[in-house]
N, C-alpha and C positions, 0 to 999 in steps of 0.2 A: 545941676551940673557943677563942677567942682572948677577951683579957679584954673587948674592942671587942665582940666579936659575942655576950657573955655580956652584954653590957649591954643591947644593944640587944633579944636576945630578953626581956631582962625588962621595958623600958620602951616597945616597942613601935619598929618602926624611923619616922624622920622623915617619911621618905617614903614609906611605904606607901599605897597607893590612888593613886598618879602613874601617867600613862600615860609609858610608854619603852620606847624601842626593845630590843630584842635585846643589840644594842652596849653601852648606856647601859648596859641592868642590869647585863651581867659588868663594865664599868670599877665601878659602886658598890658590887658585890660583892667586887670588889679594894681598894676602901679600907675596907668595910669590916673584911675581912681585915688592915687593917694594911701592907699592901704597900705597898713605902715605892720599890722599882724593878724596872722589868720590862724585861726584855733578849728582843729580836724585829728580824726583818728582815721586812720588810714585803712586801706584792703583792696582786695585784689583791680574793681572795676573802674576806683578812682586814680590808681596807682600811676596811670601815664601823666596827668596832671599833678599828683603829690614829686616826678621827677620833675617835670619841668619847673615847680617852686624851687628844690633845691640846684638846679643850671641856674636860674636866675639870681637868686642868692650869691652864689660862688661869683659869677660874672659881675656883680652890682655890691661888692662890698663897699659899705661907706669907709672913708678915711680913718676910723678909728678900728675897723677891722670888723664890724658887728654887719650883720643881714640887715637888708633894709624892710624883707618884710619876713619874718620869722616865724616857722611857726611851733604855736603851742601845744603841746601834746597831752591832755588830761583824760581822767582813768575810764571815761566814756566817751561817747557823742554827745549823750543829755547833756554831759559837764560843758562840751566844745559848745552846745548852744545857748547855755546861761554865762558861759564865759564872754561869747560873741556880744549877747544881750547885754549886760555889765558894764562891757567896752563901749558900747554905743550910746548907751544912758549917761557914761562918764565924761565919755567924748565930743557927744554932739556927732559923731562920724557913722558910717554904718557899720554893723560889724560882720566880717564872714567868715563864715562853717564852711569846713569842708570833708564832704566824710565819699563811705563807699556808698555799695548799695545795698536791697533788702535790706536787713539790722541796722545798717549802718545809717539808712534814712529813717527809718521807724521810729529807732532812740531819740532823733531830736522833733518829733512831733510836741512834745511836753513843752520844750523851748517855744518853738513855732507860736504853738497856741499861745503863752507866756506872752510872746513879744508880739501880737496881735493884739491880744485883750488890752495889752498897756501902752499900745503903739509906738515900738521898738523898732530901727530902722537894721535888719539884720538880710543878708544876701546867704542862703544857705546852695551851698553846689553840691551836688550828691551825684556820686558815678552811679551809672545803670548798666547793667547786661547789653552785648554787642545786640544794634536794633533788629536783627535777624531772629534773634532769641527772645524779644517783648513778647510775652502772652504765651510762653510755652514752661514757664514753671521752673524757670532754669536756676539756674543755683545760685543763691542770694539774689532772686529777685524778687520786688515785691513795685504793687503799681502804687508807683510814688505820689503822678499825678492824682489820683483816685481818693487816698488818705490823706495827703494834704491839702487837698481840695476846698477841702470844708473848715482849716484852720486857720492855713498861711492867708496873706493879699493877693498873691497870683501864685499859678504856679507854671513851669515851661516846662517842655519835654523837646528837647532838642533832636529833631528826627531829619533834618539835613544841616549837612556840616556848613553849606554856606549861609544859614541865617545865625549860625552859632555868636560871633560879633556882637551882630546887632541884639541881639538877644541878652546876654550878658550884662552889655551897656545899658539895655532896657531894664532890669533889673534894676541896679542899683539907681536910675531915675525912679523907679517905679516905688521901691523901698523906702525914697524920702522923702518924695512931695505928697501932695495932699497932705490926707493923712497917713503920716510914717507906718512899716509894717515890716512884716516877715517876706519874703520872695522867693523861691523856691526853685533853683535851674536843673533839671534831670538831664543828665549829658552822656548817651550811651558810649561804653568805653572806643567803638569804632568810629564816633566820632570825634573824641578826644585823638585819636590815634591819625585823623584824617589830614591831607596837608592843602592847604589853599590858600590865596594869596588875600593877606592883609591889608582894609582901608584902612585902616587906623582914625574911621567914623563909625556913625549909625547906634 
């Protein structure tokens, strides 16, 4: 747990009891992690989460006019996950991916494994086809949990919107202790899309 999220369990977080989306909460669960840039290529599944990065940005500009958590757009996923990996090795921090799905989770298997074998503390979030549509072949799907399975440290499959929170936050605990790894959160777009109300724990 990060000195940020040490504080806020003690003082209770700001926004607790706010209704927000799916999206909204993992972007606030990322700053309150500290996460300062997130390296992702975009598309259609993860797309409600890639806006709520840019509301939070525009709303959160530091004093000098720059994003506080920015992100990086390189000419794949594989890139977005040795980027990720790079940052974390450099930083001491963890690093997070954030792509779509099908392809978009597929390409950074290569990272994944990468930051497993050499125990890389990286949070990768991959949008999935709405849960309705899991297992019916739908377009850019592919079973995330299933292929990552056997590379990443865990992997989630976020299949109700109110374990989403704790789930996330579990992640990035889950990414650095022991021993460091990859973490893997599959977040169907209609959970991204879902609105419930914020502990700002768990």
């Amino acid at each position: 747990m990060t000195h940020a999220s040490n504080r806020l369990a003690a003082v209770g977080h700001p926004l607790a009891g706010q209704q927000m989306s799916g999206s909204e909460m993992v972007v606030q669960i990322l700053a309150d992690q500290g996460v300062d840039v997130i390296f992702g290529y975009s598309g259609g599944a993860i797309l409600p989460t890639y806006d709520a990065v840019f509301r939070y940005n525009a709303e959160h500009l530091d004093d000098d006019g720059s994003e506080p958590m920015p992100l990086i757009v390189p000419a794949n996923e594989q890139g977005a996950g040795f980027m990720a990996a790079g940052y974390a090795r450099a930083s001491g921090e963890v690093g997070v991916v954030m792509v779509t799905s099908g392809p978009g989770a597929t390409n950074t298997v290569t990272p994944v494994r990468d930051s497993m074998a050499d125990s890389v503390p990286i949070v990768v979030i991959c949008g999935q086809v709405p849960r309705a549509a899991i297992g019916t072949d739908a377009f850019q799907e592919a079973p995330v949990a299933a292929i990552m399975g056997s590379v990443a440290k865990h992997v989630f499959l976020v299949t109700d919107p109110e374990q989403l929170e704790e789930t996330v936050r579990s992640a990035f605990e889950l990414a650095r202790t022991g021993r460091p790894g990859p973490v893997v959160v599959d977040i169907p777009k209609d959970v991204q899309n879902t609105e419930s109300k914020f502990k700002g724990h768990g």
